[in-house]
C-alpha positions as CSV (number, residue, x, y, z in Angstrom):
1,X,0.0,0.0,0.0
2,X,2.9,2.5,0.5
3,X,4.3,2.6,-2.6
4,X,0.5,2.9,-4.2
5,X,0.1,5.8,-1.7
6,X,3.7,7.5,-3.4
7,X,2.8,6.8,-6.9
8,X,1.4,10.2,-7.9
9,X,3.8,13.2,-8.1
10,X,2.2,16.2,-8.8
11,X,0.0,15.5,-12.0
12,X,1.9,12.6,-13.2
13,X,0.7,8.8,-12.3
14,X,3.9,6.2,-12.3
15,X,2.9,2.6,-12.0
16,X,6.0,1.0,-12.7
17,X,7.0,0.1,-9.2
18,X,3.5,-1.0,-8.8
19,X,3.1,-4.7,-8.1
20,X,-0.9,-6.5,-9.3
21,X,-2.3,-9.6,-9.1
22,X,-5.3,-10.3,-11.5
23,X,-6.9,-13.4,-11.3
24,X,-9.9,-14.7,-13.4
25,X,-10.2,-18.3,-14.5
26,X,-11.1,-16.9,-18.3
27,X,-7.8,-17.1,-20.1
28,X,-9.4,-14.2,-22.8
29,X,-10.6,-11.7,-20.1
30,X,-7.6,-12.5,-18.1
31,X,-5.3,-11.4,-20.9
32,X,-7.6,-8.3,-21.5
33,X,-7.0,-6.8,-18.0
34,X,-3.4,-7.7,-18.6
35,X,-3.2,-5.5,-21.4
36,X,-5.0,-3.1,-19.7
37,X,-2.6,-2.5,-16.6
38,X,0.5,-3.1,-18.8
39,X,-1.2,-0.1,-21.0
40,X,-0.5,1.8,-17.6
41,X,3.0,1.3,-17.5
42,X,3.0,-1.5,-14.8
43,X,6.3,-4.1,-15.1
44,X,5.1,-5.9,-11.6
45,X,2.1,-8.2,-12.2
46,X,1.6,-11.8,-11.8
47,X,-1.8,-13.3,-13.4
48,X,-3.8,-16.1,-11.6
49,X,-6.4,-18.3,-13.2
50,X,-7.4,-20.2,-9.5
51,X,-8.0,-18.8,-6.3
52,X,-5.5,-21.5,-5.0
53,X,-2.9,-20.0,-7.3
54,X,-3.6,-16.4,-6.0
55,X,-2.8,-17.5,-3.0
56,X,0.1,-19.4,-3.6
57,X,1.2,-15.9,-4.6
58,X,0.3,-13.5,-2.1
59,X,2.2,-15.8,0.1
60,X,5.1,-15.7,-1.0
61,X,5.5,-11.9,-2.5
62,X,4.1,-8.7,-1.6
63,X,1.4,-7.6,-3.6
64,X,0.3,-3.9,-3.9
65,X,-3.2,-3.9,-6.0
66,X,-5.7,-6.7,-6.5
67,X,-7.6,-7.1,-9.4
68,X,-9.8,-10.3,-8.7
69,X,-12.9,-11.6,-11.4
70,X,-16.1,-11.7,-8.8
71,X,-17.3,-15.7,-9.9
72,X,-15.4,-18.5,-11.2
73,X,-15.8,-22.4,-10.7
74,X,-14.7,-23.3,-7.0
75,X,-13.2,-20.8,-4.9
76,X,-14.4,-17.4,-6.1
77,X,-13.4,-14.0,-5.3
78,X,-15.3,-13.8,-2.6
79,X,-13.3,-16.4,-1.4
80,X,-9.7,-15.0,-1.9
81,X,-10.6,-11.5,-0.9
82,X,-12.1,-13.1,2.7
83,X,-8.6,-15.0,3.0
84,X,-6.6,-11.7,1.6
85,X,-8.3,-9.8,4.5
86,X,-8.0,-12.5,7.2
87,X,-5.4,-14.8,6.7
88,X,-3.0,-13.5,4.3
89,X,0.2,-12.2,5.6
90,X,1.3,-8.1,6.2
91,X,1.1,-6.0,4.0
92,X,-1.0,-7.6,1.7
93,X,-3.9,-8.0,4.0
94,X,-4.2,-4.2,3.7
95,X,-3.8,-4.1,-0.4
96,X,-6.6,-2.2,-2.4
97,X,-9.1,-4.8,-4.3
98,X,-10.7,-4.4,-7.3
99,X,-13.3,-6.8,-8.1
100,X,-15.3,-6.9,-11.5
101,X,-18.3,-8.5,-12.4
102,X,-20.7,-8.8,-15.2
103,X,-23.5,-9.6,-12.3
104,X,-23.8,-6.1,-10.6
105,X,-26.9,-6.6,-8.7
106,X,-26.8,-4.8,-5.4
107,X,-26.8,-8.2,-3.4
108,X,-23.5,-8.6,-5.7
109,X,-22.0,-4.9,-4.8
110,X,-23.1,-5.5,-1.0
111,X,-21.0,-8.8,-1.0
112,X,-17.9,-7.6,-2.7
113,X,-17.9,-4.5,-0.3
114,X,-18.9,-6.3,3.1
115,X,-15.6,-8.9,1.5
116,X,-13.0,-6.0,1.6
117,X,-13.1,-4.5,-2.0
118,X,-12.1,-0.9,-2.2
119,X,-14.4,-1.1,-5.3
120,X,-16.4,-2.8,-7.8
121,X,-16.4,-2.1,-11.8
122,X,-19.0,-3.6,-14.4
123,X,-17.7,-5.6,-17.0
124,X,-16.5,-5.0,-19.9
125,X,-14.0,-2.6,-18.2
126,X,-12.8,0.3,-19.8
127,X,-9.0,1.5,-19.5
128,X,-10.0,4.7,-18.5
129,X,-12.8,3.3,-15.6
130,X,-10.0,0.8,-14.4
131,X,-7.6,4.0,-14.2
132,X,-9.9,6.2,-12.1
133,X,-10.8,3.5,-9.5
134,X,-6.4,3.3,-9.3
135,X,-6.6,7.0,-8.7
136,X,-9.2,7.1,-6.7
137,X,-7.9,4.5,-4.5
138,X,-4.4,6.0,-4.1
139,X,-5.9,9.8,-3.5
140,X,-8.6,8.7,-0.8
141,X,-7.9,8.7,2.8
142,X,-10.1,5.4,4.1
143,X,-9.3,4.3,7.2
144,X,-8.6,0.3,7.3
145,X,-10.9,-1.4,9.6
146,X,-9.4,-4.3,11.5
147,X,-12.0,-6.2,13.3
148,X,-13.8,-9.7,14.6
149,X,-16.7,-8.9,12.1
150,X,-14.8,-7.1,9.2
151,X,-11.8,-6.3,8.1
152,X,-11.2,-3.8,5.1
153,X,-11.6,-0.5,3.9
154,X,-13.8,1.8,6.2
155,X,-17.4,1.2,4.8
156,X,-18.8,4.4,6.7
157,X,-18.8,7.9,4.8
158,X,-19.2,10.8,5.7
159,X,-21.0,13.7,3.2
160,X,-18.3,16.5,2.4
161,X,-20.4,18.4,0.1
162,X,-19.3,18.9,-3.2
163,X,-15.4,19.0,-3.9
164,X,-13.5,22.6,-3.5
165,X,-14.2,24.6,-6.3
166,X,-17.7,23.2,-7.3
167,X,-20.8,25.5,-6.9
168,X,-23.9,23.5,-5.5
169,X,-24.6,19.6,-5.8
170,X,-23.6,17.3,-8.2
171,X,-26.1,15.1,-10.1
172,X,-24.4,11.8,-8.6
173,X,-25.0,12.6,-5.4
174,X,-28.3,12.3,-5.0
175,X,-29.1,8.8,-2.4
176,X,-29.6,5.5,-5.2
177,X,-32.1,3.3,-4.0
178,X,-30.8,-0.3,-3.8
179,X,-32.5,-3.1,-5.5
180,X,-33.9,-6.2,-3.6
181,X,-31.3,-8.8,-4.2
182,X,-31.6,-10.7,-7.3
183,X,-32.5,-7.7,-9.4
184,X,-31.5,-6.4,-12.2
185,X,-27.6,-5.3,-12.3
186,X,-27.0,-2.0,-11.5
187,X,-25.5,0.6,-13.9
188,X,-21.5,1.6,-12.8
189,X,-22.7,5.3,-11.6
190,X,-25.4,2.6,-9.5
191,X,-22.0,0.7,-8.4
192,X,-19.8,4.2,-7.6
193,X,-22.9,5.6,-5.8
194,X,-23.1,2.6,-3.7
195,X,-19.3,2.2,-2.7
196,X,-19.1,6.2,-2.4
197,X,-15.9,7.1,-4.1
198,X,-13.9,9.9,-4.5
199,X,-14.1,11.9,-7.4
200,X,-11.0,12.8,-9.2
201,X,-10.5,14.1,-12.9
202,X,-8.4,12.6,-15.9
């Protein structure tokens, strides 16, 4: 998490020194996210097509961003991000999780929050989506909570009004009521509402 904290200088982004772990059991959307993140510069990433592999991994080297596929057959990423959280060794207990999902009912969004994820993107992902939640992630100030019943980033927010320099509201924070759970999937403004993040311009 440190060295995701000092990777923005000013208005320039350096991921090289940035180590990921992406893990999806789809070869294809694996190799899409890849080529995503090496799109960003990053040198450091190991990909994982099990959850049992992932592991093998964040045991053995430190990892400084997840990128973790929601569903797969056995363990999911449900799974690994419980076992990232609980069991999983310092510091990558406390590293930043992205899941993404082509399921984003709120039941979905709920679980992958109340799990430990910083945040949660719709698929397909976008370069430019995947970028901001990076961003977003190594701007914010969240508070780690490290508890009996949940351990992860602070799920309480507080309303700061708009950000300096904005005049009134803006039209994504108005409240987004949740669907009951099995509904349809919510849209990623739904998803960013829900998980409250920061705003911060490209």
């Amino acid at each position: 998490m440190s060295n995701l904290g000092a990777l923005i200088s000013g208005e320039r982004i350096n991921l090289e020194r940035i180590s990921f772990l992406l893990i999806d059991d789809n070869q294809q959307s694996l190799d899409i996210i890849g080529q995503v993140v090496s799109g960003f510069g990053v040198r450091g990433m190991h990909k994982c097509q099990s959850v049992r592999e992932a592991k093998d991994i964040a045991s053995r080297m430190d990892i400084d961003f997840v990128i973790t596929n929601v569903r797969f057959s056995g363990e999911d990423g449900f799974d690994f991000l419980r076992w990232l959280r609980h069991v999983a060794n310092e510091p990558n207990r406390y590293a930043p999780a992205v899941m993404v999902t082509g399921d984003t009912s709120a039941a979905v969004v709920q679980r992958a929050r109340d799990c430990g994820a910083h945040f949660v993107i719709a698929k397909p992902i976008t370069p430019k989506i995947l970028l901001q939640r990076i961003f977003w992630i190594a701007r914010e100030n969240r508070l780690f909570i490290d508890s009996e019943s949940y351990k992860g980033p602070d799920r309480r927010f507080k309303r700061l009004g708009p950000p300096p320099g904005v005049t009134g509201r803006r039209a994504d924070d108005r409240a987004t009521k949740l669907r009951d759970e099995g509904g349809p999937n919510l849209s990623q403004d739904e998803i960013n509402a829900f998980m409250k993040p920061a705003k911060v311009n490209l």
